[in-house]
N, C-alpha and C positions, 0 to 999 in steps of 0.2 A: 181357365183363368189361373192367372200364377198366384200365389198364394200369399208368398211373403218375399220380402227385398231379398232373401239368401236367392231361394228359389229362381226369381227375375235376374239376378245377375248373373249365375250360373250359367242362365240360357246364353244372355250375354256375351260370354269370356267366350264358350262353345264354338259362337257362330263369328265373334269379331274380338280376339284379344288384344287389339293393338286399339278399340277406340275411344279408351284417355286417352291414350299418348297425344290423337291424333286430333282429338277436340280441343286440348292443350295448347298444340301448336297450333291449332287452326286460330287460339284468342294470343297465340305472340308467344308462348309458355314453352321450352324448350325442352319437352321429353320425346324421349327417342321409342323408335315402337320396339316392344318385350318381343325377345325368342317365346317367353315361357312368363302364365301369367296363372296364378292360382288363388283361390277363394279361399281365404282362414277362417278358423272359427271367431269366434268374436269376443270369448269368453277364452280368457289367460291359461286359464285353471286346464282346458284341453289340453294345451301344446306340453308332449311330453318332458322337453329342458327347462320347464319355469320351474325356479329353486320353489322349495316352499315356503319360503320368506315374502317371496315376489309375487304371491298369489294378488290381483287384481279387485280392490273392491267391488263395491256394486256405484254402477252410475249415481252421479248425483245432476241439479239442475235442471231445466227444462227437455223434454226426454227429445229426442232426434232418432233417426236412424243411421246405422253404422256399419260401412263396409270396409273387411279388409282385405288388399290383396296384397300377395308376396309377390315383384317384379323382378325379374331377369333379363336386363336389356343384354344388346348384340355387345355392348360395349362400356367397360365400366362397370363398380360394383350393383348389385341388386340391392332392392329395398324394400319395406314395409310401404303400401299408398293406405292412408285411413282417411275415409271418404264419410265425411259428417255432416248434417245441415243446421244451419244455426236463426231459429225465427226471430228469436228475442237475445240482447244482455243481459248475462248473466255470473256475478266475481266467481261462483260455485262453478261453473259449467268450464270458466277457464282454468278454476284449481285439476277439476277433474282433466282436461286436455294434456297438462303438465303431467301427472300423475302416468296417463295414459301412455302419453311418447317414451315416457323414461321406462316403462316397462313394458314396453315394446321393445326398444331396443335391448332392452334386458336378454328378454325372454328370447327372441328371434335373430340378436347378434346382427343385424341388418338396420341400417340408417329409416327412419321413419320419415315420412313423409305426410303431413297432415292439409287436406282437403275442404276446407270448409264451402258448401254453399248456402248464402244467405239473399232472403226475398229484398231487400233494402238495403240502402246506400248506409244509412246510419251503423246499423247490426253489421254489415259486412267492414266498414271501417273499425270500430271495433274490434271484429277479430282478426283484425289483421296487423295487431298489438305483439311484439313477442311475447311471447311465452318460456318467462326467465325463472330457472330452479338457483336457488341460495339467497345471502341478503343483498339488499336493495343496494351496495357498496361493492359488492365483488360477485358477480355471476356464475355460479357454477356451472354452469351448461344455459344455455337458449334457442328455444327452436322460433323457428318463423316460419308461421301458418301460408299454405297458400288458398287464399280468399278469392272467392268468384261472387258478384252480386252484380245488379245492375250498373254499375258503374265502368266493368270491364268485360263484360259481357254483352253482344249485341243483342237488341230485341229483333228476332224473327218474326216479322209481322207479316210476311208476304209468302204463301200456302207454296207456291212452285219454291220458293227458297228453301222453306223447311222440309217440302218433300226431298232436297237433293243432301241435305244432312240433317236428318232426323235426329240424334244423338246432340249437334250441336241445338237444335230447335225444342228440344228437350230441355237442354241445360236451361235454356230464354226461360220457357216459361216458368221453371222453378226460380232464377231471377226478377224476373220481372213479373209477377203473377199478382204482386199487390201495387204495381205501376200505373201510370196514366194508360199507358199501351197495353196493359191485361189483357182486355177482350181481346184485341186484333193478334196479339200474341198469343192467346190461348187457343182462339179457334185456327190459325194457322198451323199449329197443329196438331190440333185434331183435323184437318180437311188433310195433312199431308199422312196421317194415319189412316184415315181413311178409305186412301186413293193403292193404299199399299196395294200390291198385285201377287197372288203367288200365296201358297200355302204360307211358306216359310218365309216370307216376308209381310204376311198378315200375323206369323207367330210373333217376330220381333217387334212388330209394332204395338202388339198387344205388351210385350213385356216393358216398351217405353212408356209407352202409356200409364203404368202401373208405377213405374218407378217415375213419373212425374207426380203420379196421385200424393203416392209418400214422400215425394220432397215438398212437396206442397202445405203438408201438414192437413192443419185440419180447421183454417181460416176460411175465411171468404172466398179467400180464389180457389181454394179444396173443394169448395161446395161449388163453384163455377165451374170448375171441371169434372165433377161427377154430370155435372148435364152437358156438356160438351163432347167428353169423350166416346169413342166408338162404342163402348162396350155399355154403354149407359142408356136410361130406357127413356123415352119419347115423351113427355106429355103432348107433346102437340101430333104423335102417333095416329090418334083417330079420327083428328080431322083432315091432317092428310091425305088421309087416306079417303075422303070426301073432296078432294081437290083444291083447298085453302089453301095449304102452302105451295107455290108452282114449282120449287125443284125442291131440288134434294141438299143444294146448297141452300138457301132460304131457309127450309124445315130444319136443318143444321143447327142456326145462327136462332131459329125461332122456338126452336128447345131449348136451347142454352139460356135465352132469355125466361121463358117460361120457370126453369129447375133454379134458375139464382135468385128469384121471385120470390118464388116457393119457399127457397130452404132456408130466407131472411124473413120466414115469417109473413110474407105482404100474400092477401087473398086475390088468385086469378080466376078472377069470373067467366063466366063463357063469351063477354064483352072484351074482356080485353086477351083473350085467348084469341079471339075472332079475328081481332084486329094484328095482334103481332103475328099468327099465323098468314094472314093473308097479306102480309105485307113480303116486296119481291124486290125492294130496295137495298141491294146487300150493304153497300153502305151505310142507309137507314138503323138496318139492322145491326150492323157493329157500332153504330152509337148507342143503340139501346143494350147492347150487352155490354159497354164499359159502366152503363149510368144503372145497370142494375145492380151490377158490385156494390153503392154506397146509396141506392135507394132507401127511403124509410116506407113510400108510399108509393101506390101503382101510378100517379099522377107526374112522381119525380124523371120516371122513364122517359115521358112526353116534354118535359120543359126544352122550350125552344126548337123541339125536330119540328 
């Protein structure tokens, strides 16, 4: 298991360093693929040319994860990409982004390029505000974030889809993960992780998987995807294995219902364990994985199937 977002991305860049560029372009976004594409540290204070003036504070706002990398495309100057995710508004989170670019570009003498993905249309409009240093009369500098959320990014809902770009099927469901289309978007891919085949195409799938866990945060759809994803453990495991669930896709869609149940607090009795397991209506059952996102009660599952 990879351990931390440095870790997972590393794996990343290794086996495919061109695939921002190329998930970019696949949503309209015009970057070109890196000759050469490297992991920074993420803390100022490493890079040997930051004056000591320009040392970096400590993050402020709601905490996110953050990756940097130094880009070298085939053409045109190289850049800083800072790849952040953004759950909630926040005025502090955008002081700190401003703070950030400007001392990036400080430190690294290379144009910054800021990343943001956010689970919502609201949050993602938002920050997709510039981000202006001086007075509100004369700008001294302005960067302009680029924003990924539901609103420009497609939902992958359909498993053969997100198996043929996993990376873009990724980004979905960090977009869309508190949407109407969650479940259908979550479990498509986890079924197109699933299906990987191959040592090292079961390695990368592990490491999406994990860097969907952490853009995901640590909401509702966070906990829907600890029971969805591959690497995640079965409650409906034992009766399975007594023949309740009839496949493997079914028992899939019939965990994931069971672990979102669960981790919202609602008690799964061996009654209604019985029943979501034995049910082999996959459709069925991607209604009850959306309706367990914002269940209060085991009963809210059932309204109207």
């Amino acid at each position: 298991m990879i351990r931390s977002w440095h870790a997972a991305m590393r794996r990343v860049l290794q086996d495919d360093p061109a695939v921002f560029a190329r998930t970019l372009r696949t949503l309209g976004i015009p970057f070109t693929d890196p000759v050469t594409t490297a992991l920074l540290p993420t803390g100022l204070a490493q890079a040997d040319h930051v004056p000591s003036g320009l040392r970096m504070p400590d993050p402020v706002g709601p905490p996110g994860f953050e990756i940097l990398l130094r880009v070298a495309p085939a053409e045109g100057d190289g850049y800083v990409l800072v790849l952040e995710t953004a759950g909630t508004r926040s005025p502090a989170r955008r002081s700190y982004w401003r703070s950030r670019l400007a001392h990036l570009l400080a430190a690294y003498r290379m144009p910054p390029v800021l990343l943001i993905v956010c689970p919502d249309e609201v949050t993602a409009r938002w920050a997709e505000r510039p981000l202006v240093l001086g007075p509100p009369h004369w700008a001294a500098l302005t960067f302009h974030p680029l924003v990924l959320g539901p609103h420009n990014v497609p939902a992958v809902a359909d498993p053969t889809q997100a198996a043929r770009d996993i990376p873009l099927a990724a980004l979905s469901a960090m977009t869309h993960g508190t949407g109407p289309e969650a479940g259908a978007v979550l479990a498509s891919l986890a079924e197109a992780l699933r299906g990987a085949g191959g040592a090292e195409e079961k390695d990368l799938a592990t490491v999406f998987g994990e860097l969907t866990a952490l853009g995901l945060g640590t909401g509702t759809a966070a906990r829907a995807w600890q029971g969805m994803a591959p690497t995640g453990t079965s409650p409906c495991r034992a009766k399975s294995l007594g023949g309740h669930c009839a496949d493997t896709r079914a028992e899939d869609w019939a965990r994931s219902v069971l672990t979102v149940l669960e981790r919202r607090g609602i008690a799964v009795t061996d009654e209604l364990r019985d029943r979501v397991c034995g049910c082999i209506d996959m459709a069925l059952l991607g209604r009850w994985t959306v309706r367990a996102l914002s269940a209060t009660t085991a009963d809210d599952l059932f309204t109207d199937a």
